[in-house]
DOVO-40424 format. One record per residue (C-alpha): residue in one letter; x, y negated, z negated. Coordinates in steps of 0.25 Angstrom, whole numbers, plus 2048, in hexadecimal, padded with zeros to 3 digits. Layout:
# DOVO-40424
{"A", {X, Y, Z}} ...
END
This chain:
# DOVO-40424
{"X", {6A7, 793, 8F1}} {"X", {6AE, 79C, 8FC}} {"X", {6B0, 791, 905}} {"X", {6B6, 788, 8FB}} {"X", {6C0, 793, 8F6}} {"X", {6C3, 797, 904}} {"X", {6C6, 787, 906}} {"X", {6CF, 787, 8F8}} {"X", {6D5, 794, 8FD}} {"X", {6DB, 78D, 908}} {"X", {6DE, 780, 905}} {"X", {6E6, 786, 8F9}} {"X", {6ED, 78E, 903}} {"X", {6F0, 784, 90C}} {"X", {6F6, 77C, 902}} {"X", {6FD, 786, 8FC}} {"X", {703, 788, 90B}} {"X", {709, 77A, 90D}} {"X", {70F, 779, 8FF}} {"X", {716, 787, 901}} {"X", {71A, 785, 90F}} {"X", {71F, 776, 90E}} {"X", {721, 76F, 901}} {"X", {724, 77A, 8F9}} {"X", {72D, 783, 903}} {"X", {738, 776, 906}} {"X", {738, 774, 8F6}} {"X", {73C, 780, 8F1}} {"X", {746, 781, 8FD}} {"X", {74B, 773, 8FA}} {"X", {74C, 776, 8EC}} {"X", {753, 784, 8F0}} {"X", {75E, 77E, 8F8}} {"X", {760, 773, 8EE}} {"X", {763, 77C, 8E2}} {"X", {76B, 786, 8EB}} {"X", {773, 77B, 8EF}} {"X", {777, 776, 8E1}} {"X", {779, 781, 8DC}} {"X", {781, 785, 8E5}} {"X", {779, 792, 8E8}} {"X", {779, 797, 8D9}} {"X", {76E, 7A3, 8DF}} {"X", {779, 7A8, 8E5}} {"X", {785, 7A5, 8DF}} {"X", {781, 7AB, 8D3}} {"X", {777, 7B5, 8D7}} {"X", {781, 7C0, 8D1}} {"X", {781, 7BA, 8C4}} {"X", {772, 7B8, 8C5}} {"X", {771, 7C8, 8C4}} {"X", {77B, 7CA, 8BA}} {"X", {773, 7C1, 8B1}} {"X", {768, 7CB, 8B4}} {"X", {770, 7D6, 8AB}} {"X", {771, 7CD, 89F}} {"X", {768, 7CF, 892}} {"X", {75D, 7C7, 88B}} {"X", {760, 7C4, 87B}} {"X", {756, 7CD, 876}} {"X", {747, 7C9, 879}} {"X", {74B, 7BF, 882}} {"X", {749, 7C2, 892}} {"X", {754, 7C7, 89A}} {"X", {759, 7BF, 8A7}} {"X", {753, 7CD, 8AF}} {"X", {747, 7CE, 8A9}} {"X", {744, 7BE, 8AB}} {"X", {74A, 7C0, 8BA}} {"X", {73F, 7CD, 8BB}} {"X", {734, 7C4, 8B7}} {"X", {738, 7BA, 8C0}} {"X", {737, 7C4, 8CA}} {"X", {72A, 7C8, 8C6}} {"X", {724, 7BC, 8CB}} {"X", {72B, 7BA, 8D6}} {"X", {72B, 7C8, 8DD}} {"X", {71C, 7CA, 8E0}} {"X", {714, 7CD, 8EB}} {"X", {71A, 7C3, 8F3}} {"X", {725, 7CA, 8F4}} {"X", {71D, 7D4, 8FE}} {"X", {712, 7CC, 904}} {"X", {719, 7C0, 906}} {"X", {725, 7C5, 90C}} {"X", {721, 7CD, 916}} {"X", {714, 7C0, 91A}} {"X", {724, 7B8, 91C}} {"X", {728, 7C2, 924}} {"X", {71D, 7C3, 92D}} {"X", {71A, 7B7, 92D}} {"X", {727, 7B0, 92F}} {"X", {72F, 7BD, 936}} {"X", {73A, 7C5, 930}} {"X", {744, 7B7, 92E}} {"X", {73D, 7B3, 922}} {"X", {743, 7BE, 91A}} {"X", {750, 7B5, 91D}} {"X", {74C, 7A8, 918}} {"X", {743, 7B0, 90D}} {"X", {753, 7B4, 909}} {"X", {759, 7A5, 90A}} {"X", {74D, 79F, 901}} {"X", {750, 7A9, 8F6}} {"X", {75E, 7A5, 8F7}} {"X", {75A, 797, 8F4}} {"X", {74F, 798, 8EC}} {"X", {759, 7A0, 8E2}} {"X", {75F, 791, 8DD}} {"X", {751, 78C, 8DA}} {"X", {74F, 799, 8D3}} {"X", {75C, 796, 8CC}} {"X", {758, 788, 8C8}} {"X", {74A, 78B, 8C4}} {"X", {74E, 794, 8BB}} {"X", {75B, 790, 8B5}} {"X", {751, 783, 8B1}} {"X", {748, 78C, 8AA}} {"X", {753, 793, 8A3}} {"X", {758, 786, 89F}} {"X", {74B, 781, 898}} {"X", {745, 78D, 893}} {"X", {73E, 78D, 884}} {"X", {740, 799, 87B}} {"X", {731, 7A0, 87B}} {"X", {734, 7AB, 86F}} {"X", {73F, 7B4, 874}} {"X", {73C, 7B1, 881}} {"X", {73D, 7A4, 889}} {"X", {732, 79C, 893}} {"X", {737, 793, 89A}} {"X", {734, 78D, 8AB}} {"X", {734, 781, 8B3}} {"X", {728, 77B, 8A9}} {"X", {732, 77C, 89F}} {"X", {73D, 775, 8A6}} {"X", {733, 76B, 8AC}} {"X", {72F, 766, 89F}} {"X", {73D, 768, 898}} {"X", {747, 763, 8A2}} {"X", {73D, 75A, 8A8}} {"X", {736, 755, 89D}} {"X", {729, 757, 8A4}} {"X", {71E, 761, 89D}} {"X", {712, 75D, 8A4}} {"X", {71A, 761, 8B0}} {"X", {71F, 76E, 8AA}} {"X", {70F, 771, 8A6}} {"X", {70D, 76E, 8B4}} {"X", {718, 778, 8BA}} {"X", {711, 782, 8B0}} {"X", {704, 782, 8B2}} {"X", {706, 784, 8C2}} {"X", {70F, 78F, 8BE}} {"X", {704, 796, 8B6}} {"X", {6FA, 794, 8C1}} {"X", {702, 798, 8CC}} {"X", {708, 7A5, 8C3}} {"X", {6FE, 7AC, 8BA}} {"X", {6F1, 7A8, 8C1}} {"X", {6F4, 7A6, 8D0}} {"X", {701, 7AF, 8D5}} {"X", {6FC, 7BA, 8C9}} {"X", {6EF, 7BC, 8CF}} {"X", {6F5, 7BD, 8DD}} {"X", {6FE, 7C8, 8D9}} {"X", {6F4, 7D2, 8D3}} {"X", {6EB, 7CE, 8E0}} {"X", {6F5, 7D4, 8E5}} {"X", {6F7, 7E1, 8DF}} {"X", {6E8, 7E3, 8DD}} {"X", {6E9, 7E1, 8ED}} {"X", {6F3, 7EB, 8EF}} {"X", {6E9, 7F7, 8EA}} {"X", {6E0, 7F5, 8F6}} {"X", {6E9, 7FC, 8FF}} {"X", {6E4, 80B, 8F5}} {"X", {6D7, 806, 8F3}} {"X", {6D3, 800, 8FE}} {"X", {6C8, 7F2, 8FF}} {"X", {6BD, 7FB, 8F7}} {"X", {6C6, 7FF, 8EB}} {"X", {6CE, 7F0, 8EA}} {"X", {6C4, 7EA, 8E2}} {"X", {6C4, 7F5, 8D5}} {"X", {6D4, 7F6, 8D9}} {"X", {6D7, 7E7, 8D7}} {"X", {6CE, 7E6, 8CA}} {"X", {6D6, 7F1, 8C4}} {"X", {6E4, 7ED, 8C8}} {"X", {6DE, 7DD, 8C3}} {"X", {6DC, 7E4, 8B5}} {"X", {6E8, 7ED, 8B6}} {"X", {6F1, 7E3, 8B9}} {"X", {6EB, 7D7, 8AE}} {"X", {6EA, 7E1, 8A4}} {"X", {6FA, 7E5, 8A7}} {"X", {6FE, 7D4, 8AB}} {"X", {6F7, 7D0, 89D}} {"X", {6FE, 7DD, 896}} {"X", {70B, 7D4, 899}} {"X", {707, 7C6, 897}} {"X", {703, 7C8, 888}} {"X", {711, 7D0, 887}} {"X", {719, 7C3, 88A}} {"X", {725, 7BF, 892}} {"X", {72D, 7CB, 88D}} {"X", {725, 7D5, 892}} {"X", {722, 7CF, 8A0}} {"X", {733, 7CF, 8A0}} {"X", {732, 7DC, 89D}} {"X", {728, 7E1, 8A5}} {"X", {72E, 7DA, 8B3}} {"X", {73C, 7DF, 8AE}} {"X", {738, 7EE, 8B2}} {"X", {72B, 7E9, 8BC}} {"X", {735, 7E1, 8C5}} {"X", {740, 7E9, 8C8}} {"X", {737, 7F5, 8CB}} {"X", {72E, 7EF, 8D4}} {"X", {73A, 7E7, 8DB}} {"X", {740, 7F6, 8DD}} {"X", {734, 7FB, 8E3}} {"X", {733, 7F1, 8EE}} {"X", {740, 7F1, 8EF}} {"X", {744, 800, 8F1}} {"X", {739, 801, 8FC}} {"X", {73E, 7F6, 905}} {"X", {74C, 7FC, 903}} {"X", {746, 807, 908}} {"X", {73E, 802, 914}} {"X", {74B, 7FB, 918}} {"X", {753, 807, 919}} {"X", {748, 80D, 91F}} {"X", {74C, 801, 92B}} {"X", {75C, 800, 928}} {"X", {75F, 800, 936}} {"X", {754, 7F5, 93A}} {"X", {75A, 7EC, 92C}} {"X", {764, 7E4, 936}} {"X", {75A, 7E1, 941}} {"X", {750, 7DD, 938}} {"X", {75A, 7D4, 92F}} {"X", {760, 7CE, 93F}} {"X", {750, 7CB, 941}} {"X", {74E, 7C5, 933}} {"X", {75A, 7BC, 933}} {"X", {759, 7B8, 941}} {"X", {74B, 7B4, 941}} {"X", {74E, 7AB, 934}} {"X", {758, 7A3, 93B}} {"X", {751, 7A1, 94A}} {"X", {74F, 792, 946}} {"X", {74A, 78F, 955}} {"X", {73E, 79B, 952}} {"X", {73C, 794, 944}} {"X", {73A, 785, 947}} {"X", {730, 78A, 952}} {"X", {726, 790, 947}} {"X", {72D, 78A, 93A}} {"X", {720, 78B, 930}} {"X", {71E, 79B, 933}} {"X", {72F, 79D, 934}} {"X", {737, 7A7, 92E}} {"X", {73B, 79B, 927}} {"X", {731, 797, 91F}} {"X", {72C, 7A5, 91E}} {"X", {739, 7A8, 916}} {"X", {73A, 79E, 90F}} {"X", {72D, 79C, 90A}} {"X", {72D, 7AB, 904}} {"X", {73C, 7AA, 8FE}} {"X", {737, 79F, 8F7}} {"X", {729, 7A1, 8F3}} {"X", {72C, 7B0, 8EF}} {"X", {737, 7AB, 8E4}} {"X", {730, 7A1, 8E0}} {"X", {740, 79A, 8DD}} {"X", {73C, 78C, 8D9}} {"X", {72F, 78D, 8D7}} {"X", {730, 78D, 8C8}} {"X", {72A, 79B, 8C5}} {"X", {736, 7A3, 8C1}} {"X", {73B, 79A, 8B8}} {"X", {730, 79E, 8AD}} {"X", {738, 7AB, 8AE}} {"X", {745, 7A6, 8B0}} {"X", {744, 79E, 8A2}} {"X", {740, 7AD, 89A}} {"X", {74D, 7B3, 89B}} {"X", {758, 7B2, 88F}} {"X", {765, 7AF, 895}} {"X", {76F, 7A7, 892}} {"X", {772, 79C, 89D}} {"X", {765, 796, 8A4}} {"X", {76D, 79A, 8B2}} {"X", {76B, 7A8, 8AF}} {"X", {75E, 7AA, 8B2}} {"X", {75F, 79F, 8BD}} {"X", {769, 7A9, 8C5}} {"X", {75F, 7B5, 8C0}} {"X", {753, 7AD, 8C6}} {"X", {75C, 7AD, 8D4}} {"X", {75A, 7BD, 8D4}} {"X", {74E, 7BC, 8D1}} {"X", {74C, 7B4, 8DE}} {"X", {755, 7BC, 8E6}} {"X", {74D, 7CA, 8DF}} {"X", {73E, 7C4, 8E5}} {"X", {743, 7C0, 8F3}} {"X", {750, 7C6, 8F8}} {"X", {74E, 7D4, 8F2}} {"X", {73C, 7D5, 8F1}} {"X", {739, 7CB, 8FC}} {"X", {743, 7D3, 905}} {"X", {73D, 7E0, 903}} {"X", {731, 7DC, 908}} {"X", {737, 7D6, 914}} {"X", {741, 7E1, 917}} {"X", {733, 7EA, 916}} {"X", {72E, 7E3, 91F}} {"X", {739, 7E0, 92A}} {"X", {73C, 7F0, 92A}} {"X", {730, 7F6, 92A}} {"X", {72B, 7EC, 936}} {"X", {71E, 7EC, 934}} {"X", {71A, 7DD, 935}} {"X", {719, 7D5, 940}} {"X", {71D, 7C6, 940}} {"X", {710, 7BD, 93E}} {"X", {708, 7CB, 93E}} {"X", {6FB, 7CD, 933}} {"X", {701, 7D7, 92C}} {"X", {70B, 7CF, 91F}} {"X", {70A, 7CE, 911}} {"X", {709, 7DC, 908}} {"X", {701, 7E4, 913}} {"X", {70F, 7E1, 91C}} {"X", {718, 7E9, 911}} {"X", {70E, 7F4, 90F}} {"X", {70D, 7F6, 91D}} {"X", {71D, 7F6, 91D}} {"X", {721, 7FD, 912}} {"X", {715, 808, 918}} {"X", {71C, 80B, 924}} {"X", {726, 810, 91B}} {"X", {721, 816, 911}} {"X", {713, 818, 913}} {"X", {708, 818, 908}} {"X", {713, 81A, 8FE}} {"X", {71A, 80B, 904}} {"X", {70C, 805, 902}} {"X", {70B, 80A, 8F3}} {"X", {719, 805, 8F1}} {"X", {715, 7F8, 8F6}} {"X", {709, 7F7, 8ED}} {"X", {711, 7FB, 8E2}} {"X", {71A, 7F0, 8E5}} {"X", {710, 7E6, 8E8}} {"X", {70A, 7E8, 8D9}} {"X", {717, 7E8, 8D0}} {"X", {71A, 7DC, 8D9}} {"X", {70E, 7D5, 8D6}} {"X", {70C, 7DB, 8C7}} {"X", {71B, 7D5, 8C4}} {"X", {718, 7C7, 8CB}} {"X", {70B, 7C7, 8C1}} {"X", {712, 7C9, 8B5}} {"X", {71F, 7BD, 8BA}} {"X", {713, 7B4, 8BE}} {"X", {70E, 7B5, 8AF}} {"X", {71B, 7B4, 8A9}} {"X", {71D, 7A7, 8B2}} {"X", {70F, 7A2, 8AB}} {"X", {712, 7A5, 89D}} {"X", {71E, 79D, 89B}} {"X", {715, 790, 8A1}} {"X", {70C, 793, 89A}} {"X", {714, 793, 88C}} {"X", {719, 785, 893}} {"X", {70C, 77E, 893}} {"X", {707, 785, 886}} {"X", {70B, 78C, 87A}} {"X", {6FD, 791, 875}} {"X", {6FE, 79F, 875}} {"X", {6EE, 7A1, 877}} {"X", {6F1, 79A, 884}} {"X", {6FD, 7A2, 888}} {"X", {6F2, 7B0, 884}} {"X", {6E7, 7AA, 88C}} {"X", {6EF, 7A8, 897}} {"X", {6F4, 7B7, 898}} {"X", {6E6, 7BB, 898}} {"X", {6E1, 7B2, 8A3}} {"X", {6EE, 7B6, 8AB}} {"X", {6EC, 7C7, 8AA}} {"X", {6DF, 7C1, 8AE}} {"X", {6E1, 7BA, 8BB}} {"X", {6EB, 7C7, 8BE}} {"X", {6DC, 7CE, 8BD}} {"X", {6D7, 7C5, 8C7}} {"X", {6E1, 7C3, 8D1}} {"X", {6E1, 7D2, 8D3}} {"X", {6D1, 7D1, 8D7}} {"X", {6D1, 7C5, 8DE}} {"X", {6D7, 7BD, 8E9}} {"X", {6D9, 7B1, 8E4}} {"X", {6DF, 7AB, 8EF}} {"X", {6DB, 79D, 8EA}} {"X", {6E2, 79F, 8DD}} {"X", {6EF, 7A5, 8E4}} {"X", {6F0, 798, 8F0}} {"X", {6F0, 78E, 8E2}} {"X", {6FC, 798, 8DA}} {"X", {702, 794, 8E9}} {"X", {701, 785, 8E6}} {"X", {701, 785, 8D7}} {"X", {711, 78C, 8DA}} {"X", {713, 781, 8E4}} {"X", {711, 776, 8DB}} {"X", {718, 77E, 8CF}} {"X", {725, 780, 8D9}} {"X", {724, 772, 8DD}} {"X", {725, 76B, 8CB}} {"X", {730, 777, 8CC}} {"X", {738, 773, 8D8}} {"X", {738, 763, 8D2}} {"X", {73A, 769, 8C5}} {"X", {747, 770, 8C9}} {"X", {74D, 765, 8D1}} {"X", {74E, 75D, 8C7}} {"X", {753, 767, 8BC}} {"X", {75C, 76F, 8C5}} {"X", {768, 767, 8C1}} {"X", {766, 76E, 8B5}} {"X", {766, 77C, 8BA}} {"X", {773, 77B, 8C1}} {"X", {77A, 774, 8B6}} {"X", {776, 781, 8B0}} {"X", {77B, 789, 8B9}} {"X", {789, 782, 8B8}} {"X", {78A, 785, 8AA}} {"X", {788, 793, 8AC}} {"X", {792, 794, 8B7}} {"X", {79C, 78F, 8AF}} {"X", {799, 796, 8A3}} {"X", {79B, 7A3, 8AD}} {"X", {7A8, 79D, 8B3}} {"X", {7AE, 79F, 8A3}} {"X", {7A9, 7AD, 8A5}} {"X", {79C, 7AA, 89A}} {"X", {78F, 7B0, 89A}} {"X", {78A, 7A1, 89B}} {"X", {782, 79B, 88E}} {"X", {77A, 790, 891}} {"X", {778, 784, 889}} {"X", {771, 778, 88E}} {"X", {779, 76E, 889}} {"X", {784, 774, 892}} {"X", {77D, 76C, 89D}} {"X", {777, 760, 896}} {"X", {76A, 767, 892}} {"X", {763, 764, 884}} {"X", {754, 767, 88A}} {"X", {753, 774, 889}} {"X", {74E, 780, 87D}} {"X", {757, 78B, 87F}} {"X", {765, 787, 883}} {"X", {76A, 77E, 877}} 
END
């Protein structure tokens, strides 16, 4: 049974591998560029009027834009955000920072199209709304079986793969204070700890995840943040050096074709777009939650939110590391034990403790985003509400388990499950992203008379969707 799990293991992670580093990788690049290109880069054109939207309020027990864009951040700032960045790093040298920057900066109009869609064709759920790419799949697209397929990989892949990953991860973050004979009662109490708290909030509902990443997010981004701040100053007068090295490793095109596959290039780009997840189709379930009132709102919010995860989070991490200069390009030591060891020969114990305390809002916030990710496609598929109950249970369940085994199988299918979900997202927008833009003119026009834009669907030849008649 050993053998044959060892051989699924790897298979499993092979596969996952390819898809990743190939098929997947070009097609959110392609898909990138083509809506930067035709939207005449709306990420950042209108980035200032993304964050201003953020100011706006909600009608009263709606979801604001700021507490959908903190959800969606939820998800996407997790673990990864530490262990992945500084394995790019030392992996692919300090030039992957660089394309780790350019692939936020065009992941930002798939983020923007994604999201706009799932604005567009959101359905009223009480005072709140539910909405995502199943939804525009099988409205815009006229496809449900397609839409049932996009959320049952999303279900899989968030509330039973990615969520027993990350509280593995903060049961594993203990064992540097109790050490390999205490791990064992240590994780079985975090795995209880952290169920008991997850399932606390998924029988609360979507408003009181919003609420709870609302304060969770910022404070946990502030943490992380404040200490890199600090670390850099620390190395002020190294900053330009280190920046010369990054930039000028990023662009030695003659170094880069010798050893392309393991380049800073791919390095950076795999991490800038894997850690957003822009196009993936994962933010859009929170995208569709917030009460605003233009669709291209929470596009341009959802923009923040990818510049938030990879040009603020992801580069603390990397200036952590470049400063502190404590890895060693294709060395053994990467990945969380890396930054400890970093942010240590700052700090000390005390750095070690802040990076434990980090790693556990990181993870506990991505838990809580995964399951509001789940719960909207699972109202998709099904309106039974002893299904939606059952399902809470068995997903505070698997957060018990993930803490207490590795379940390395179960993480390497998430892996594909999300390749295969990005996949019917990337076809899905594609087609449907003529719409978003059309969108986005209206509401540039509406801004041009010096409006607070109003949507309504018919504006752009729409008469498919629930909320903007």
């Amino acid at each position: 049974m050993k053998e044959l799990m060892a051989k699924l293991v790897s298979i499993s992670g092979d596969f996952d591998g390819w898809m990743y580093s190939t098929v997947l990788f070009w097609a959110l690049i392609i898909v990138g560029l083509f809506f930067s290109v035709r939207t005449k880069f709306v990420q950042i054109r209108l980035l200032p009027e993304g964050i201003r939207v953020l100011t706006e309020k909600s009608h009263e027990g709606g979801m604001s834009s700021f507490q959908a864009l903190m959800i969606a951040t939820a998800s996407r700032v997790g673990t990864g955000n530490i262990a992945g960045v500084a394995t790019a790093v030392v992996a692919g040298g300090p030039g992957a920072v660089v394309w780790m920057w350019i692939m936020a900066i065009v992941g930002g109009a798939s983020a923007f199209i994604e999201s706009t869609l799932a604005q567009i064709y959101k359905r009223p759920d009480g005072k709140m709304f539910k909405g995502g790419p199943a939804y525009y799949i099988e409205r815009a697209l006229g496809s449900r079986k397609l839409g049932v397929l996009f959320s049952v990989l999303l279900i899989l892949t968030f509330a039973f793969g990615f969520n027993c990953l990350q509280s593995y991860n903060i049961a594993s973050s203990l064992e540097h204070y109790v050490g390999e004979d205490g791990y064992v009662t240590a994780a079985i109490i975090a795995g209880v700890v952290l169920a008991a708290i997850a399932g606390f909030l998924f029988f609360g509902g979507a408003h009181k995840i919003s609420i709870v990443s609302s304060v969770l997010v910022p404070i946990m981004a502030l943490i992380y943040i404040v200490m890199g701040l600090v670390i850099t100053f620390m190395h002020i007068s190294e900053l330009p050096a280190i920046l010369g090295e990054a930039f000028s490793q990023a662009f030695d095109f003659k170094a880069i074709s010798g050893g392309f596959a393991g380049s800073c290039v791919v390095w950076g780009v795999k991490r800038g777009l894997f850690s957003n997840e822009a196009g993936m189709g994962s933010a859009p379930n929170a995208a569709a939650s917030a009460d605003v009132s233009h669709p291209v709102k929470q596009g341009l919010v959802q923009v923040v939110s990818v510049f938030i995860d990879t040009l603020i989070i992801c580069t603390t991490t990397v200036f952590i590391v470049l400063c502190t200069d404590r890895y060693t390009v294709g060395g053994d030591l990467n990945g969380i034990p890396l930054v400890q060891e970093s942010v240590s020969s700052a700090f000390g114990e005390a750095g070690v403790a802040i990076i434990t305390v980090s790693i556990a809002l990181f993870a506990f916030t991505s838990l809580i985003g995964n399951y509001f990710y789940a719960e909207a496609n699972i109202k998709f598929s099904s309106k039974n509400e002893k299904l939606m109950n059952g399902f809470r249970v068995v997903a505070a369940f698997m957060i018990f388990v993930g803490a207490n085994l590795n379940l390395e199988l179960a993480w390497n299918m998430a892996d594909i499950f999300m390749g295969f979900m990005a996949f019917v997202n990337i076809a899905a927008m594609f087609i449907l992203g003529g719409i978003a833009i059309r969108a986005m003119d209206d509401y540039i026009a509406q801004r041009k008379e010096g409006e607070n834009p109003v949507f309504k669907a018919s504006n752009i030849g729409l008469d498919n969707t629930d909320v903007w008649k």
